[in-house]
Legacy VTK file of the C-alpha trace (Angstrom):
# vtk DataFile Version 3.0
C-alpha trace
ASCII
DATASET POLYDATA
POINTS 384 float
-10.143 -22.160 -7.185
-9.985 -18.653 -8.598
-7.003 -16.653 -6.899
-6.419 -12.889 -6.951
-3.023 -11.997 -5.927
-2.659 -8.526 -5.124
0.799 -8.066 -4.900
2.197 -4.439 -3.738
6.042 -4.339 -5.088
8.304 -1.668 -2.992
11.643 -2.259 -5.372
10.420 -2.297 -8.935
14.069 -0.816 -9.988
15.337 -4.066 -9.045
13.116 -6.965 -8.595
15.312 -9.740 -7.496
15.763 -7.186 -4.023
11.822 -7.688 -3.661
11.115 -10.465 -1.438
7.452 -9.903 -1.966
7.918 -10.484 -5.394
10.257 -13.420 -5.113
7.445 -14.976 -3.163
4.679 -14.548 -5.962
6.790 -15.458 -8.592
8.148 -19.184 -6.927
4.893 -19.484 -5.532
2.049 -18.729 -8.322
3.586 -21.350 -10.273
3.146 -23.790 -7.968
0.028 -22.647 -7.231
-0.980 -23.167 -10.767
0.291 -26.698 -10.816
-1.813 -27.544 -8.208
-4.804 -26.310 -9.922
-5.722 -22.925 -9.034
-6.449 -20.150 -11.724
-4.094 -17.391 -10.500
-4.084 -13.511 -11.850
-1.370 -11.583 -10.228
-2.128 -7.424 -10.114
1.158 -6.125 -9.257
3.146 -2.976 -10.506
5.369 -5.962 -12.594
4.056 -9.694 -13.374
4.994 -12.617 -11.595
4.790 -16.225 -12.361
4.687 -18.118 -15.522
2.152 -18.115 -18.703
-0.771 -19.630 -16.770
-1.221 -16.666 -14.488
-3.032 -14.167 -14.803
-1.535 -10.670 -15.011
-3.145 -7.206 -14.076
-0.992 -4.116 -13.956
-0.825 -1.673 -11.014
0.601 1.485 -9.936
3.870 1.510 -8.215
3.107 3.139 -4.989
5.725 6.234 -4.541
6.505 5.899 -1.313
6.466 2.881 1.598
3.166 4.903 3.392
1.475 5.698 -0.334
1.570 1.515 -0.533
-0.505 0.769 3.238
-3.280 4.408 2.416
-3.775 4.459 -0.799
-5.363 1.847 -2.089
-7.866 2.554 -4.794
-10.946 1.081 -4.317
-12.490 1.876 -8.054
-9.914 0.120 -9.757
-10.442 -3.354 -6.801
-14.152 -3.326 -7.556
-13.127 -3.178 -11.385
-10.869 -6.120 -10.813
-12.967 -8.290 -8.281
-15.947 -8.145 -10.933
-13.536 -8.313 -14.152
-11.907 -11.665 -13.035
-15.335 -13.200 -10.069
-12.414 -14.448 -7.731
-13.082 -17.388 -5.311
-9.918 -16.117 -2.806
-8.959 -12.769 -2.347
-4.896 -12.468 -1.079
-3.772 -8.951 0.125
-0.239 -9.299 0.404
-0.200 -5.522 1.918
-2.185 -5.933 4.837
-3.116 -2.326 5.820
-4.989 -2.578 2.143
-7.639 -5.512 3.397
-9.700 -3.278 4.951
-10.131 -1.187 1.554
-9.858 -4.907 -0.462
-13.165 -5.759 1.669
-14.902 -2.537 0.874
-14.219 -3.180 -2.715
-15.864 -7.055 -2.623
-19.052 -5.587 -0.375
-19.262 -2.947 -3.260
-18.557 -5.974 -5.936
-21.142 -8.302 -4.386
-18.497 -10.580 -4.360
-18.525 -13.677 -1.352
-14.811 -14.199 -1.437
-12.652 -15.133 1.155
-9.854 -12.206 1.677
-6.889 -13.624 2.841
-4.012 -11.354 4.295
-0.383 -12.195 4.467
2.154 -10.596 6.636
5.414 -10.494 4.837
6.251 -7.641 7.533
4.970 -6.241 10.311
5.597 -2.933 11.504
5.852 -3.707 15.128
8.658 -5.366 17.733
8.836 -5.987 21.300
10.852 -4.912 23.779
12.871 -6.755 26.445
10.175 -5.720 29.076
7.358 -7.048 26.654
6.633 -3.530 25.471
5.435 -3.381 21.658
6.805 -0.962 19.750
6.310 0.525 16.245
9.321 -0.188 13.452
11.229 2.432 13.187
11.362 1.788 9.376
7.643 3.018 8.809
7.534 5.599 11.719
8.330 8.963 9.754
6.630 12.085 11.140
4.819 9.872 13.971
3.729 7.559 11.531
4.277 4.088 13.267
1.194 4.282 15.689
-1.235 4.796 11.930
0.381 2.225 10.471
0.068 -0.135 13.515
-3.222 0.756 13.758
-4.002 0.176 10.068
-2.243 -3.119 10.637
-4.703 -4.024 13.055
-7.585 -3.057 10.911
-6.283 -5.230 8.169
-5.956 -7.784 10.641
-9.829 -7.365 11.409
-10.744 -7.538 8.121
-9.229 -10.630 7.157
-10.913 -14.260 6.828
-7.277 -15.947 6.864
-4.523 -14.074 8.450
-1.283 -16.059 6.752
2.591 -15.364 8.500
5.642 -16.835 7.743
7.034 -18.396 10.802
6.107 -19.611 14.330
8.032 -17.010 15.764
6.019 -14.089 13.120
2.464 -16.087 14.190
3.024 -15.896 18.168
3.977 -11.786 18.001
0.718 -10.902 15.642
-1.463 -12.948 18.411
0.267 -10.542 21.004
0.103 -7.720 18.825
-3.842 -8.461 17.579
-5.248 -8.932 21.639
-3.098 -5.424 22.909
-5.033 -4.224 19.947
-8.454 -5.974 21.254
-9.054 -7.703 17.296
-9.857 -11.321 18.028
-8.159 -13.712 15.165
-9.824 -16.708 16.738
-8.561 -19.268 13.904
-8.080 -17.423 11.446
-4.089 -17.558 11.886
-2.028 -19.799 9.673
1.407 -20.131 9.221
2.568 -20.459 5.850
6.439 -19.823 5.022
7.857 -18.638 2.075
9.410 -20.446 -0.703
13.003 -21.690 -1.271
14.273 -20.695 -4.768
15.257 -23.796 -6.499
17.646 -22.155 -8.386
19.588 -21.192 -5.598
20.147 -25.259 -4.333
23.069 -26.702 -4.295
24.057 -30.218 -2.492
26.644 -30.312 0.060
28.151 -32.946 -0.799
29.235 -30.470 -3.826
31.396 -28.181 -1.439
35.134 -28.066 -1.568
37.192 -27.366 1.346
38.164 -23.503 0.813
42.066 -22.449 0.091
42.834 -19.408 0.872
40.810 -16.862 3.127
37.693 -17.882 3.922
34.367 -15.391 2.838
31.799 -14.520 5.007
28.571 -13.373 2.750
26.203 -10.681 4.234
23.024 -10.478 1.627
20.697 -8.306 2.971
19.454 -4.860 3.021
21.408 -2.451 4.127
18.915 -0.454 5.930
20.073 1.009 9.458
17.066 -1.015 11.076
18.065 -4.213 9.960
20.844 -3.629 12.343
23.397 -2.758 9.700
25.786 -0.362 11.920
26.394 -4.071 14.353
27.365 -5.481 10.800
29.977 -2.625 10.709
31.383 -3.027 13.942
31.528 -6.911 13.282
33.435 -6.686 10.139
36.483 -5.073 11.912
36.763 -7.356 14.219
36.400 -10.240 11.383
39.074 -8.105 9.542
41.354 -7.779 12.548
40.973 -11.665 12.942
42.562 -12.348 9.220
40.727 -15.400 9.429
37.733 -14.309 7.624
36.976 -12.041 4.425
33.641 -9.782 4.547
31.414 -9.909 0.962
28.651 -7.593 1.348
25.884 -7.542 -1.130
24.757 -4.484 -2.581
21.091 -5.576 -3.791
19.659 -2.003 -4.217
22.400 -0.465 -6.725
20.628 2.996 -7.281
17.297 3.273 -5.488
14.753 6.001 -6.677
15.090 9.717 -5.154
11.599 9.046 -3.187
13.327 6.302 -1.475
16.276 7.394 -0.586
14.431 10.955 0.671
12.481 8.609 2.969
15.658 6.574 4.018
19.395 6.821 2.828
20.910 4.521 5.131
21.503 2.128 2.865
23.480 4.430 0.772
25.762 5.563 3.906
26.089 2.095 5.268
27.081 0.798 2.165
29.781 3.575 2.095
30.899 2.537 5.271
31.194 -1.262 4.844
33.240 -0.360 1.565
35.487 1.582 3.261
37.041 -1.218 5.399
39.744 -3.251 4.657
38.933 -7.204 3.551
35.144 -6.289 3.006
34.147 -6.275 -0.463
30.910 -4.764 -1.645
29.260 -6.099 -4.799
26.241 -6.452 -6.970
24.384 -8.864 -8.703
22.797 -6.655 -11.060
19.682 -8.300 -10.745
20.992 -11.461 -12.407
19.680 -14.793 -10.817
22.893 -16.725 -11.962
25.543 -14.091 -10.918
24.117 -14.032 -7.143
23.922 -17.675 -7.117
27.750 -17.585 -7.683
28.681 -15.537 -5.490
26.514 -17.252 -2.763
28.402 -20.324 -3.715
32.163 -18.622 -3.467
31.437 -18.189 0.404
32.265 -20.619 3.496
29.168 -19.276 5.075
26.347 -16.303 5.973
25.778 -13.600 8.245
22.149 -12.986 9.943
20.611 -9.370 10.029
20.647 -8.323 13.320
16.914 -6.705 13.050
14.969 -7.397 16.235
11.591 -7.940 14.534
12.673 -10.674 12.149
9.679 -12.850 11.562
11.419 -14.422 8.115
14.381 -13.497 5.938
14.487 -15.277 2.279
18.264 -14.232 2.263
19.041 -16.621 4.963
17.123 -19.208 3.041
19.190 -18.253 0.062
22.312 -18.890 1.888
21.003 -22.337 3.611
19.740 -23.910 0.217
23.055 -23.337 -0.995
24.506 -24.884 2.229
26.045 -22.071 3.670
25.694 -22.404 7.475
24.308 -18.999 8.618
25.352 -17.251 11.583
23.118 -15.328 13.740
22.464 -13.555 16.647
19.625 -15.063 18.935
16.706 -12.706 17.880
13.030 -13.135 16.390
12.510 -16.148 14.132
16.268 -16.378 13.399
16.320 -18.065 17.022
13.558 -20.651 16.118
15.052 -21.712 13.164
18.930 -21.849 12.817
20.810 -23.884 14.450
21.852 -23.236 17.806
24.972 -23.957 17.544
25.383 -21.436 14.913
23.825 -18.504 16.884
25.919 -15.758 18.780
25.099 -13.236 21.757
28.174 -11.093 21.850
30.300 -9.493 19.261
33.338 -12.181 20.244
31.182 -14.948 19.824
30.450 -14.314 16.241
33.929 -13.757 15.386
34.957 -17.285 17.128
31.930 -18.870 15.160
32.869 -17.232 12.017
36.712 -18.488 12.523
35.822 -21.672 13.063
33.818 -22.317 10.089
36.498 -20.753 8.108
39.044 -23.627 9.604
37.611 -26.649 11.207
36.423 -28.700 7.945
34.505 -30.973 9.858
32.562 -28.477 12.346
31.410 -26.792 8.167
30.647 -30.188 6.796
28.171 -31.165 9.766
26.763 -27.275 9.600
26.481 -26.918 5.490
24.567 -30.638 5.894
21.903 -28.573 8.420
21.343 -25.570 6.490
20.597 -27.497 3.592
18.301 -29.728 5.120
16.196 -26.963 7.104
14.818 -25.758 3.807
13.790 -28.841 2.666
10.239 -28.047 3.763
10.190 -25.352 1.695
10.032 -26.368 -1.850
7.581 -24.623 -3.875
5.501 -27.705 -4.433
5.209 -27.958 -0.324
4.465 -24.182 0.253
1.583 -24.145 -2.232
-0.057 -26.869 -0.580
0.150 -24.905 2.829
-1.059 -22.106 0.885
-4.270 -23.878 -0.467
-5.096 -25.339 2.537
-4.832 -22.108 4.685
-7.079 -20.322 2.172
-9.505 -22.952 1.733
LINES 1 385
384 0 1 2 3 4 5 6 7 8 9 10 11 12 13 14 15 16 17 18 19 20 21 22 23 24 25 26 27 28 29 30 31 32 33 34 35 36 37 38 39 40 41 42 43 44 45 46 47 48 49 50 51 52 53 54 55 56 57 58 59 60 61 62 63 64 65 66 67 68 69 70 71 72 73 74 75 76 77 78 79 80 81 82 83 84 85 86 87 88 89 90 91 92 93 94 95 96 97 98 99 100 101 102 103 104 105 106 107 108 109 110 111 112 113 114 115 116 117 118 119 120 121 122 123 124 125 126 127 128 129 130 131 132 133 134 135 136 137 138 139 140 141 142 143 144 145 146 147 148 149 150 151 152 153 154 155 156 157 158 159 160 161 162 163 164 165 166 167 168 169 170 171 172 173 174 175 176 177 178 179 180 181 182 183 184 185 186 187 188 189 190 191 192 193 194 195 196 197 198 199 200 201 202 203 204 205 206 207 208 209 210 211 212 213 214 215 216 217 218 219 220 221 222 223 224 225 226 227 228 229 230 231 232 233 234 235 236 237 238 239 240 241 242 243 244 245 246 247 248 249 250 251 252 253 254 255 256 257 258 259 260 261 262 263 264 265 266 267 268 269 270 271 272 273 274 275 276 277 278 279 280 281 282 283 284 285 286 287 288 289 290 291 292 293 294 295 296 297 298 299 300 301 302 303 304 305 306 307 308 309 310 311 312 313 314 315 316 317 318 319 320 321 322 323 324 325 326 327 328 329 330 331 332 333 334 335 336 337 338 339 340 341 342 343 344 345 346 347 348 349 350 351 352 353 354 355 356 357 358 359 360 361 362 363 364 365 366 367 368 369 370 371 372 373 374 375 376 377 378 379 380 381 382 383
């Protein structure tokens, strides 16, 4: 099987933040190993020496990446490399990916995968755009692209239960009929980041709570705020925030400089400490491994969040509050609806030994499924 991957990266400046990139590069691998001829066209390359590797333009901007597609250069690349599987990780693109293989003559099946949708729901049911892609009105476009894409798809892949039961919702509001076309694929652990429980030590000292993902307001980031004063006014519990940006590029941050002010304000508090991996694999693998446990996002649309996989692979228990996917899959135990509930959970991993041990054994073992290997089976068979 012939694979193009087109892979749209939105933090080229520092990879490792890219969870889109992540993906490709754990999964193409695999992917290869199981025999499929993969070529990856992505602003940077991902995966090993088998794969394939076409170079793209980084898109300037978050909207640039779901209208601007350019069809010349697709038709180019469908006939240049006669793929059997076409997979549009951007999904607003598919509808411009299957203009490109009607103008290539190609027969290939165009997959689409949803690494993020740009929708949530309400309390009341009520769907409503992300407020991450709705600059100058533009949510209801991109929703509506989002549904084309949807349309245009053979295979429609998503990462979780949770992510597969809101596009269904989303896709009939927006009268496109998937039929069964839906999959659900998740994304891959990164065996580098694995560690057995059995290897953790009890903690001396203050315990560290690890937040390790985006700072972005929408993810929720001003509740992290509010929660690490109360962790820090508990003494129990030390806050490490991780700065996986460093300096993002001006059209970014002219689009969205949260991050920026709400790492400001997390490093401003006393007993939070912000730091940076600097891109290096082995660095944020240690300091995963010098915490007692995670923090959730508290983003309402979550359908998936690699850093929480991070954090369980290393068997860090993960707290969370009960929202999106992060409800479906961590443990229930472990998942928090007020303020004062989080801080008791957090306390309590930081001191009972036993009530860690039995949690760090759970987290661990609910990413088992998601080796590599596993994933690129899923993938293979969704796309077949």
């Amino acid at each position: 099987m012939r694979v193009l991957y087109l892979l749209n990266i939105s933090n080229p400046d520092r990879l490792s933040a890219d969870s889109g990139w992540i993906f490709a590069d754990l999964l193409a691998p695999s992917l290869a190993d199981a025999g499929a001829d993969v070529t990856v066209a992505a602003p940077a390359a991902a995966g090993d020496a088998r794969c394939g590797f076409h170079q793209t333009k980084v898109p300037g901007t978050k909207y640039r990446a779901r209208f601007s597609a350019d069809i010349d250069e697709l038709v180019a690349l469908i006939g240049a490399e006669r793929p059997d599987v076409v997979v549009a990780n951007q999904i607003e693109e598919a509808p411009a990916v299957r203009t490109a293989l009607l103008e290539a003559s190609s027969d290939a099946l165009l997959a689409g995968y949803c690494h993020y949708l740009p929708f949530s729901f309400a309390g009341g049911g009520q769907m409503l755009p992300d407020p991450s892609l709705d600059d100058a009105g533009l949510g209801r476009p991109v929703l509506l692209a989002f549904a084309a894409g949807l349309a245009a798809c053979d295979r429609v892949m998503v990462h979780s239960s949770t992510a597969a039961s809101w596009v269904s919702a989303a896709a009939a509001r927006m009268t496109v009929d998937l039929g069964d076309r839906l999959r659900v694929v998740p994304a891959p652990r990164d065996e580098r980041l694995v560690r057995d429980p059995a290897a953790i030590r009890p903690s001396t000292g203050t315990a560290i709570g690890v937040y390790n993902h985006q700072l972005y307001a929408h993810y929720g980031t001003e509740q992290v705020v509010d929660l690490a004063r109360q962790l820090s006014d508990s003494g129990a519990v030390r806050l490490r925030v991780m700065d996986l940006f460093g300096q993002r590029r001006a059209e970014r941050k002219g689009l969205d400089d949260s991050p920026e002010k709400m790492r400001e304000k997390l490093a401003a508090l006393p007993h939070v400490q912000v730091v940076s991996d600097r891109g290096d694999r082995v660095r944020y693998k240690n300091l995963l491994a010098g915490a007692r446990f995670g923090i959730a996002p508290f983003r309402p649309g979550c359908p998936w969040s690699m850093s929480v996989i991070d954090c369980q692979g290393m068997s860090l228990p993960v707290i969370s509050p009960k929202l999106g996917w992060l409800a479906e899959h961590i443990d229930p135990e472990l998942c928090f609806t007020t303020p004062d509930e989080a801080v008791a959970l957090a306390e309590r991993l930081a001191t009972d030994h036993e009530f860690h041990s039995v949690h760090a054994k759970r987290a661990h073992a609910s990413t088992a499924d998601f080796t590599p290997a596993l994933v690129a089976a899923r993938y293979l068979e969704a796309i077949s």
